[in-house]
Each structure stands twice: as C-alpha cells, then as structure tokens.
N, C-alpha and C positions, 0 to 999 in steps of 0.2 A: 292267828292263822296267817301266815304267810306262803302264798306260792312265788317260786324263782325259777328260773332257767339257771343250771351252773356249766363250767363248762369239765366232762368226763374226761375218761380217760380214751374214750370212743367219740366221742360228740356231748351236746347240750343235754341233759338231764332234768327233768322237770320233779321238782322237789317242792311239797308241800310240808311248812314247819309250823309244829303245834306248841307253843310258848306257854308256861302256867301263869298266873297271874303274878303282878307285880314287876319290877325296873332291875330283876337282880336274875342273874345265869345260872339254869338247875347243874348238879355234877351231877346226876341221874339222868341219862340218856337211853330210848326205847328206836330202834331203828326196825323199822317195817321191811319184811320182803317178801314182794307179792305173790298172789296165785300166777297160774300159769295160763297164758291164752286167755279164754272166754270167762273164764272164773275169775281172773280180775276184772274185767268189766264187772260182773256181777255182785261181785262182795264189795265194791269200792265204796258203796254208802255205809256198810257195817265197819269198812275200814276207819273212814272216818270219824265216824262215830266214840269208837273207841277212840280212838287217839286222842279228843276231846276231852273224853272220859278221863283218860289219862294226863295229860297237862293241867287238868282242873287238880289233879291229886299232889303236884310237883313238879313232875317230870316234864322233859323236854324230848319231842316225840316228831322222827322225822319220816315223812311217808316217800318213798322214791317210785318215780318210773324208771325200770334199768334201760338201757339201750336197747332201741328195736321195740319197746312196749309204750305202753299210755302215751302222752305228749314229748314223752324225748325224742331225740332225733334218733333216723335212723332208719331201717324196716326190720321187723321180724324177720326177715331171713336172712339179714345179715347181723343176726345177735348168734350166739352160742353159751357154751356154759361157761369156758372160760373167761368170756369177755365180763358178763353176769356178777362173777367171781371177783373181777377185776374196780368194777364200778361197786361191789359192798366193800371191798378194801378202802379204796377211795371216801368212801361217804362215811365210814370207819374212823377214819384220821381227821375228815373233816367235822366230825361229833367233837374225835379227840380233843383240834385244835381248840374248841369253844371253852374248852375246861373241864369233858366230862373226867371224871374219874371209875364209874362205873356204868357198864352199857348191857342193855339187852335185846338180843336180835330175837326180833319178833316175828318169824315166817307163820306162812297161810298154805296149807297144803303144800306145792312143789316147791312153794319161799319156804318150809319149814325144813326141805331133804338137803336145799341151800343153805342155810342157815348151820346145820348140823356140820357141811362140809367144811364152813368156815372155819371150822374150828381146828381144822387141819393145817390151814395159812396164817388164820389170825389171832392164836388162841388168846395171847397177850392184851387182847381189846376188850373181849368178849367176855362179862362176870354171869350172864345168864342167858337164857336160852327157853323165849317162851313159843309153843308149835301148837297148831291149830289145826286141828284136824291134817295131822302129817300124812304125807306121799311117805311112803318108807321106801317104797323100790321105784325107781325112775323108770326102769322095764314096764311095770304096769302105768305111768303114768301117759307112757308114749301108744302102748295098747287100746287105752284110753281113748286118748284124743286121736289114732288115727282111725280107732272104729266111729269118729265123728265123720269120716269121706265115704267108710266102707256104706251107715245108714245113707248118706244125702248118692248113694251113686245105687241104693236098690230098686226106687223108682225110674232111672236109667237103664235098669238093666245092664250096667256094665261090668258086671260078674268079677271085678277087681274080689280080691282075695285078701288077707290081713297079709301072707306071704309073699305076694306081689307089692306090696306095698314096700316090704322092709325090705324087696329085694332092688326096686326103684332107689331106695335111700341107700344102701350099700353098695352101688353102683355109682356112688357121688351124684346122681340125680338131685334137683330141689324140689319137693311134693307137697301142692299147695294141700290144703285143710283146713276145712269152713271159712274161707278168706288170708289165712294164716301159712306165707311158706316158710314149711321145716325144712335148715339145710339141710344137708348130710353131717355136718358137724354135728350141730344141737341135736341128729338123734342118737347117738354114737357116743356123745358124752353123757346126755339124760340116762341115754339106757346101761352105763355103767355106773349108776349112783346107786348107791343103796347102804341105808343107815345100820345096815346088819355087817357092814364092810368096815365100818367106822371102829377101831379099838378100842375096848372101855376103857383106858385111862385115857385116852382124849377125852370123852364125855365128864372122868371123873373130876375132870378141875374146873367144872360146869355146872351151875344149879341148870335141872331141866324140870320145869312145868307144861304139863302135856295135859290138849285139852281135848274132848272128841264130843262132836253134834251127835246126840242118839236121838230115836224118833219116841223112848216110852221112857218110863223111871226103870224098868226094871231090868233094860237094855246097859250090859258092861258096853266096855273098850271091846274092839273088833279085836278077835283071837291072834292075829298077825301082831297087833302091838301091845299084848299081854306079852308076848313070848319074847316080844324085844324088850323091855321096859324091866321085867322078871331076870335077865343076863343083865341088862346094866346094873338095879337095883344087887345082885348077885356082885357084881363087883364094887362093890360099895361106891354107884354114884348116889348124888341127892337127885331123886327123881319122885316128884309126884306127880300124880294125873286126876282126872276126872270126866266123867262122863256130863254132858249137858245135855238136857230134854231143847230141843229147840225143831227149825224145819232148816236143812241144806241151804244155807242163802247165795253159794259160792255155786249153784247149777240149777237152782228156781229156777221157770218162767217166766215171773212177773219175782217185783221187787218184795224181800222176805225179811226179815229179821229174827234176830233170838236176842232178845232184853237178858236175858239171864248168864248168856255168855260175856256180855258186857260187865256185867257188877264180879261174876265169879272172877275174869281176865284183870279190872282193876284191884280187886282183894285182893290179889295174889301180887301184886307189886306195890300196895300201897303202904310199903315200908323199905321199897326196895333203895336201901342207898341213895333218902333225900336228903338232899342238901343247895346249896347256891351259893356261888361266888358274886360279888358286886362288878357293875360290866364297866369294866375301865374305861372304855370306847365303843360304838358302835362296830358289832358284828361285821367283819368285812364279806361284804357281797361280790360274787365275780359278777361284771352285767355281761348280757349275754346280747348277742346283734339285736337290733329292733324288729325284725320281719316279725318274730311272735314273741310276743308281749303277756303275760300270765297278770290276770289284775282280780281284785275282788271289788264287788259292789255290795249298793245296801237294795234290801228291799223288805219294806215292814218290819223294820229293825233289823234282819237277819242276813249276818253277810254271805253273799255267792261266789264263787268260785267261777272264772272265763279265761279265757285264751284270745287274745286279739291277732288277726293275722295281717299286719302291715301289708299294702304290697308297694313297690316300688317307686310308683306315681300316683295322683292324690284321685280320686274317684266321686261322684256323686250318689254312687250306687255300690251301697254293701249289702251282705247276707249276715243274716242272721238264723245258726243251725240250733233248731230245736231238738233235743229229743226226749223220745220216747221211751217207751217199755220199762226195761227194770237196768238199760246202758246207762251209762252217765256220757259226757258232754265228748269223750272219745267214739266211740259209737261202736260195733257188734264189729269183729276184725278188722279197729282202728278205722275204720269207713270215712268216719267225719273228720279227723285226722286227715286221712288221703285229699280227701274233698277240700279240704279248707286250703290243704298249701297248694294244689292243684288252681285253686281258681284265684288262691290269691297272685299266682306266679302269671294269672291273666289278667291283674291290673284291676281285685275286687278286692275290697276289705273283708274278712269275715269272720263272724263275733259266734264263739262257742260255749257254751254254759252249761252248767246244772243249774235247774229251778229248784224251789228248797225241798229240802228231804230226798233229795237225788245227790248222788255220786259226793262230793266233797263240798259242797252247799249247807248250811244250819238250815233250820227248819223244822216242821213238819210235812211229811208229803202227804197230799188232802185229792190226789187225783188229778188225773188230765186236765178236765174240763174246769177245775180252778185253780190255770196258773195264770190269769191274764194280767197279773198284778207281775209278777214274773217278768213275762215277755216286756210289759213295758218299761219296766226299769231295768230288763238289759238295752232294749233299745235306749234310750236315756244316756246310760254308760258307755253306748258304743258313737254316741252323737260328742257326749262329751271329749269322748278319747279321740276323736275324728270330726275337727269342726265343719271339713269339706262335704261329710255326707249328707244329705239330703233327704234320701227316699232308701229304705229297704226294701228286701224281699226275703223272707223267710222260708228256708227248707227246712220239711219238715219231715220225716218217715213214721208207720203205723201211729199211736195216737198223737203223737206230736203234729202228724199233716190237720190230722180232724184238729186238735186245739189249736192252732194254725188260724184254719179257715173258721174259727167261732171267734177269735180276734181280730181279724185283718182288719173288718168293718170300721170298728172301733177307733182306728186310728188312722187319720192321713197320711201320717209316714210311710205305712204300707203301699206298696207300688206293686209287689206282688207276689206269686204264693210257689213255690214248688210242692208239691202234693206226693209221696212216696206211698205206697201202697195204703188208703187211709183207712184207719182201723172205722169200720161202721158195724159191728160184732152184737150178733144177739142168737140166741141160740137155737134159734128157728132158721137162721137165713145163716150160720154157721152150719145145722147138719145139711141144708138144702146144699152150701157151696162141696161139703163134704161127697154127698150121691153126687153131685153132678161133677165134680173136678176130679177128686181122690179117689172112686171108686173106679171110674173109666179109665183112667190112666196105670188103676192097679190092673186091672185086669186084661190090660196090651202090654204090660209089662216083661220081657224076658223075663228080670228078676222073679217076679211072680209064679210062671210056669216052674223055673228052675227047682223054686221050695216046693211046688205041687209035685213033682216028679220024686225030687228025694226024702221026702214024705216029710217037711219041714213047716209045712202049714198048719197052723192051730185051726182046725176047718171050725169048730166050735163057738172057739171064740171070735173069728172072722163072722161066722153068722150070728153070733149075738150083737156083736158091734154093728152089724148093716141092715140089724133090724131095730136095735135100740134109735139108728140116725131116721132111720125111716118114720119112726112114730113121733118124733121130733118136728122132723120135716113135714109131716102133714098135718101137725095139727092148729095150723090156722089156714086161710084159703086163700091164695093169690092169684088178683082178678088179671084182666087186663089192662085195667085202668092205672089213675095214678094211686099212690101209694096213700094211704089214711093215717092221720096224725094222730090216731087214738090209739092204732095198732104198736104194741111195748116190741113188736122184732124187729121195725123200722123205723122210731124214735130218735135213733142217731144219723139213720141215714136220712132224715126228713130234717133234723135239725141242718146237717151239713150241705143240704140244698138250700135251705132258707140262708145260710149264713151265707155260701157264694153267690147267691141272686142278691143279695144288700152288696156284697164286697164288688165294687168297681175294677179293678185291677187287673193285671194279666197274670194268668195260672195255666202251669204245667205240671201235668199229673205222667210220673212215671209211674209202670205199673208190672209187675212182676206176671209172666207166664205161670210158674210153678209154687204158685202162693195163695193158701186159701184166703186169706187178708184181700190179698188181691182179686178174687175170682169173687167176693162176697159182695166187695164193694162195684163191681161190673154187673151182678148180678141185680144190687139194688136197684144201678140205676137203669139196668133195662127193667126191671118193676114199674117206672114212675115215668111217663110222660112227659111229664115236669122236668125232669133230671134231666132228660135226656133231648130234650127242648133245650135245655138250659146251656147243657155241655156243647151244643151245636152250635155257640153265638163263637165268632171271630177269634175272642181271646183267651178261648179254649183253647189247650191241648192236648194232645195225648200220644204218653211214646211208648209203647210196649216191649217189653224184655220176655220173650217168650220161653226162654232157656231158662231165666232167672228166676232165684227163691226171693223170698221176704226180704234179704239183708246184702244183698249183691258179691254173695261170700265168694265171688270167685274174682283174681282180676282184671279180667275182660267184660265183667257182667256190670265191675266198677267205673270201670272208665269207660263204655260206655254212657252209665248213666251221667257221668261230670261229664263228658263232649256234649252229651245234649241237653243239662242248662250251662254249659256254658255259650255253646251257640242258640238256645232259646235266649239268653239275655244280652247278647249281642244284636237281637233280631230287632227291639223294641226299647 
C-alpha cells in the first residue's frame, strides 16, 4: 500500500496504490472510482478493503481522489464532470504507462454511471467494467443529494422546495449541501448522465459485472436495472449481475460492512487477465510540494494510512485530527480536510489518520474507546516526521473528542484537547436530549405547521415515536445531585469526567446548537455537580455554534469553528 500526491490535470491528486505480492509489475490493473459526496466518506473502509482483497489475488489496484474530493486538491465546487472525466483519463494512461495490458474500472454507485461514460472517451483502455451498486440516472442522483438540504432546512422551516433548488442551480447559482457546494456545472452535467443513453455497442466491447446490496436472499436487482441489463444482454453484451444479501455501507450511520461482497467482487476477477512484467526500474513518482505529505505508519503490525500537513515555519505545537464515526481521516464534507490546511496556513502541523479498521488503515476496528494504541503511534510518527514538535493537541469530533479525553492523561505530550460535540450516548439521556431539544423545536417549527395543514403529518406515528421517547426517558430518575457511577445511562459521561479531572491540559469544547450529540452531552453535564464544578476551572472552555448541526456542514458554521481553535491556541 502506497499513498502519493501526483500531480492532475486540475491539481494534486491523492492516490492510494495496492501492489500484489512479490518485486515483479501485474499487467492486470483495477482502477477505482468513487461514490459521490458523503458516500465516499462512508464506503472508503469497504473500499479499501477490497482493493487488498484484490492485490493479494495479482492485480495492481489504484484507489484515486478526483479533484475537489478526498485529499486532493481543490474544493468540490470547483470540480465538475468533465474535469472528473479528465483525471480517469489521466490515471488511465498512467496504469497504461506501468505496463498494464488489461484494465478494469471499478465504480461505486455515481463512480459506476462514470465509469460506464468512460467508455465513450476511453474505450481502447478499458477491458472491463466492474459497478457496484450503480446510479443509472444522474437525474435521481442529484434528487438525491439535494433532498439532503431540503431534510436539514425542515427544522428551519425554510420551506425551500426541490423546484427552488434546481431553479437556484439553473440560474448559475453555487448551492451548498450538507457542507458540499454543487456548481451549476456538476448539476447540469450529473443530471444529463444516464446509462440508458449509453449505445449497446459501446458497452458490447466491454465485459460488464454488476453487482447490487439487497437486504434478503430473496430480493432480485431493483426493476430499473433488470430492464437496463435485459436491452444490453439483448444486444449481445457480456453482462453478468448479482444480487448480494449484505447492509448499504455507502449511507449507514455508523461503520457497516458486507464480507460477502468482498469474496463475490474478488471471484469475479480472479482470473481477470494475470500476469507480470519484471520492473526494469523503479516506478517513476511525480513528488508533489511538501506542504502535505501522505505517509503510512505501523501500529501493532498494521500499517495506517495519514496525511502530514507541513506548514511553512517549524512549530512546537501540532494537532493531531482524530476521527470518529464511520468518516475516515477526510471527515463528513471534507471538514478535516478544510481544517487541517486552514490551520496549517497559520504556522501548525497537523497529523490526519485512520486508526485501524477505519477508512484505508489495516486492521480490525475494535471501537472508540480501544484505539489508544492508535493515537499513540500517530503521535510517534508525527514527532518522527517533525522533530521540532514538542507538545500536541488533539481535535477530536463525536466519539473521537470522548476517545480523545480517555487518552490525553496518559501521555505528556498531550498539551491539549479540542472537544467537538463529545459522543457521551445512552439511550435514556439520548430519548431525554430527544423531548427536550427535538420535540420543542419541532413544534415552533414552520416546517411543522406547514405538513399539519396540508395534511402531511404521519399524526400516528409522531405519537408512537413521543411516547415510545417518553417511556425511555423515564425510566430511571434524575436526582439533583451528581451523577452515580453505577447508573449504565451515564457511564460514559461519568468516565469523560474522570478522564478530564486527571488530564491537566487546556481544552476547548465546541459545541453544536442543533445537535442532539451536543444537547446530550450539555445535558449530562448539568446532571453532575461534578462536571459542572469541573468545566468551571480556568482551562475550560466553551464555544457554542447555536445554528450549527453535528458536523458543521455548512461553510460559515466551519470556519467558524477553525477561527476559534485557531485563536483558542494562540491564546496559551
């Protein structure tokens, strides 16, 4: 596994290369192209995975960020399809240049409607064509993702419309989404793809392997790609499919996998055109400027995947960005990304990672609260790679702040903590944050009135749901006092007190307004005495985003948050 910075036909590209065993060059080459938006964040540990799967088989297997996504440069809103287009050509040639003689574009959902189109530019490269749970129409993909603004704008009440939307973007407007802005280009071109548009004799000089996530055994392919797959087969392409029992790992909430897509996806190549050439010479690398630097470390044998962010002048004080959830080391609309080149352009280092079993990391992933084996051997690698640094501080959001603060103790190097909305989750003081945040705010909602009026409210199921929270919510008693260490709904928030009263250090807790994350853990700590004792001492702080959701998906909510640890660690 090697990651590099090369340089595109747009900017730097970050490109992770999966090698099979052995000193000799496959001419089987598998070239990845990703989901769309948030869905690569979420699939990138399945991506990985495979790709492993697959280099252990022969092949030589390249994962790319296109321009505007993951680590390459750039911002989503200045990517489009064309450009997209432009950098699989590119990384096309540069498979070529290695020796391949046969290549297969491997798309993931809206990578797979890509993937199909290449085949319009690039047929001559292309010997197959494997698609994973394909986008067929780019119109529903943009439907899609811009009903991600129409849900986060109902608790607003800002009565935006899907029609309003596309009529902003066909007006050459730029319309942010869940942190993500769509120009006017990229929806203009998405929305004119469609693999029903594609000629069967393009496809027919194409093996196609099609593969689809179902939730039972007895669940086919979705009726939309029976009826495409039925016309291709009709014109005599090679087309086979399958159905896979697994869970969506590309729109979970938390991190998901499907084993079975794994073994079915390498069967199906593992006779694809292996072979290898002897390597005359080392692979030429383009290097890429040093401000960000892609390196792998070890930890308990297994190597990890980071992003170094140089910055200009030498520093005594770097950050170190944890994260959470089921994101990997880019974060939830590139967040940590923004963050990292943001503070490193203010003269800080800072060290980005998967811990194992996350995003492009080996491993197992074993949960939050045991990665401290993790954390310390990125710090390690980020002292090695930086002998000027000194003392970190670790940012951390939802469980990554809490794993965060159960480490800092542990280690001198820690100087101090950024805290982002910190997961303390249990499901007694989640229905309680639920009645007290999410019900009052539904109910001053415009949005709200507006389905009550055009008779769009499920009244039913709104009252099962707020009486199921309710019986939740009451059923243990919360006194005045502080909070009891035997009590299982406050166990993490009891631990995350004990860990900040050992950890010496300065911490700053940003904290979202519109986040039950956030409102759970505000909640805990007016519970406790203690906590709230605790958070009162000097090098406390606390900055409130009261607009803001969980993941700062807007980008005023973001910048924000980076001005104030960047002048919180200015301060001290």
């Amino acid at each position: 596994m090697h990651p590099e910075f090369i340089q595109g036909p747009s900017g730097r590209l970050f490109t992770l290369t999966f090698m099979p065993p052995g000193d000799r060059l496959p001419t089987s080459w598998v070239l990845h192209l990703p989901a769309f938006a948030e869905e690569m964040n979420k699939s990138r540990h399945m991506v990985s995975w495979q790709a492993r799967q697959l280099a252990l088989q022969g092949h030589g297997v390249l994962v790319a960020d296109l321009f505007g996504t993951g680590d390459s440069d750039g911002d989503f809103s200045q990517a489009d399809w064309i450009c997209w287009k432009q950098d699989v050509r590119f990384l096309l040639q540069r498979i070529e240049a290695l020796g391949a003689t046969e290549i297969t574009l491997w798309g993931l959902r809206v990578g797979a409607l890509l993937a199909v189109d290449m085949l319009k530019t690039a047929p001559e490269l292309v010997r197959r064509l494997l698609l994973l749970q394909p986008v067929i129409n780019g119109n529903q993909a943009i439907a899609q993702f811009l009903r991600l603004r129409l849900a986060a704008g109902m608790m607003t009440g800002n009565g935006e419309s899907m029609a309003d939307l596309k009529q902003i973007l066909s007006a050459g407007e730029r319309l942010e989404v869940a942190g993500y802005g769509l120009s006017p280009a990229l929806y203009e071109q998405l929305s004119a793809q469609s693999m029903n548009d594609i000629p069967a004799e393009t496809i027919s000089r194409t093996q196609v392997n099609w593969l689809e996530v179902v939730a039972a055994p007895e669940k086919p392919l979705n009726l939309q790609s029976q009826k495409l797959l039925s016309r291709w087969q009709e014109a005599c392409c090679s087309v086979r499919s399958e159905a896979i029992v697994g869970e969506p790992f590309w729109t979970t909430q938390e991190l998901a996998t499907t084993p079975h897509l794994i073994g079915c996806t390498t069967d199906l190549l593992i006779h694809a055109g292996l072979g290898s050439t002897p390597v005359q010479s080392p692979a030429e690398r383009e290097i890429a400027t040093d401000d960000e630097r892609p390196l792998t470390f070890d930890c308990r044998g297994e190597h990890l995947v980071a992003v170094l962010h140089n910055p200009s002048s030498e520093s005594r004080r770097a950050l170190l960005v944890v994260v959470g959830g089921p994101q990997y080391r880019v974060g939830s609309n590139r967040e940590f990304v923004l963050l990292s080149r943001k503070l490193a352009k203010s003269g800080y280092p800072v060290f980005r990672f998967d811990y194992r079993g996350m995003g492009d990391s080996e491993g197992d992933y074993t949960g939050f609260e045991n990665i401290q084996d993790d954390i310390a051997a990125a710090i390690d690698s980020l002292q090695s790679s930086m002998s000027g640094v000194e003392e970190v501080v670790i940012w951390g959001l939802c469980d990554a702040a809490t794993a965060a603060s159960f480490y800092a103790a542990s280690d001198p190097r820690v100087a101090g903590l950024v805290l982002a909305n910190p997961w303390v989750r249990s499901e007694e003081g989640e229905a309680r944050a639920f009645l007290k945040h999410y019900y009052i705010k539904r109910i001053l909602s415009l949005g709200f009135w507006r389905k009550v009026l055009r008779g769009q409210l499920d009244i039913a199921q709104s009252a099962s749901s707020l009486q199921s929270n309710l019986k939740i919510a009451t059923g243990g008693e919360q006194g005045s006092g502080d909070t009891q260490p035997n009590s299982p709904a406050v166990s993490l928030a009891i631990r995350l007190e004990q860990s900040l009263r050992e950890f010496k250090g300065q911490v700053l807790f940003i904290l979202s307004g519109n986040d039950l994350t956030a409102a759970e853990f505000k909640d805990a700590v007016e519970a406790s005495r203690g906590f709230k004792g605790l958070l009162g001492e000097s090098r406390f702080e606390q900055f409130h985003l009261e607009a803001s959701d969980h993941t700062f998906s807007r980008h005023e909510w973001l910048e924000q948050a980076i001005q104030r640890t960047e002048s919180w660690l200015k301060a001290w």
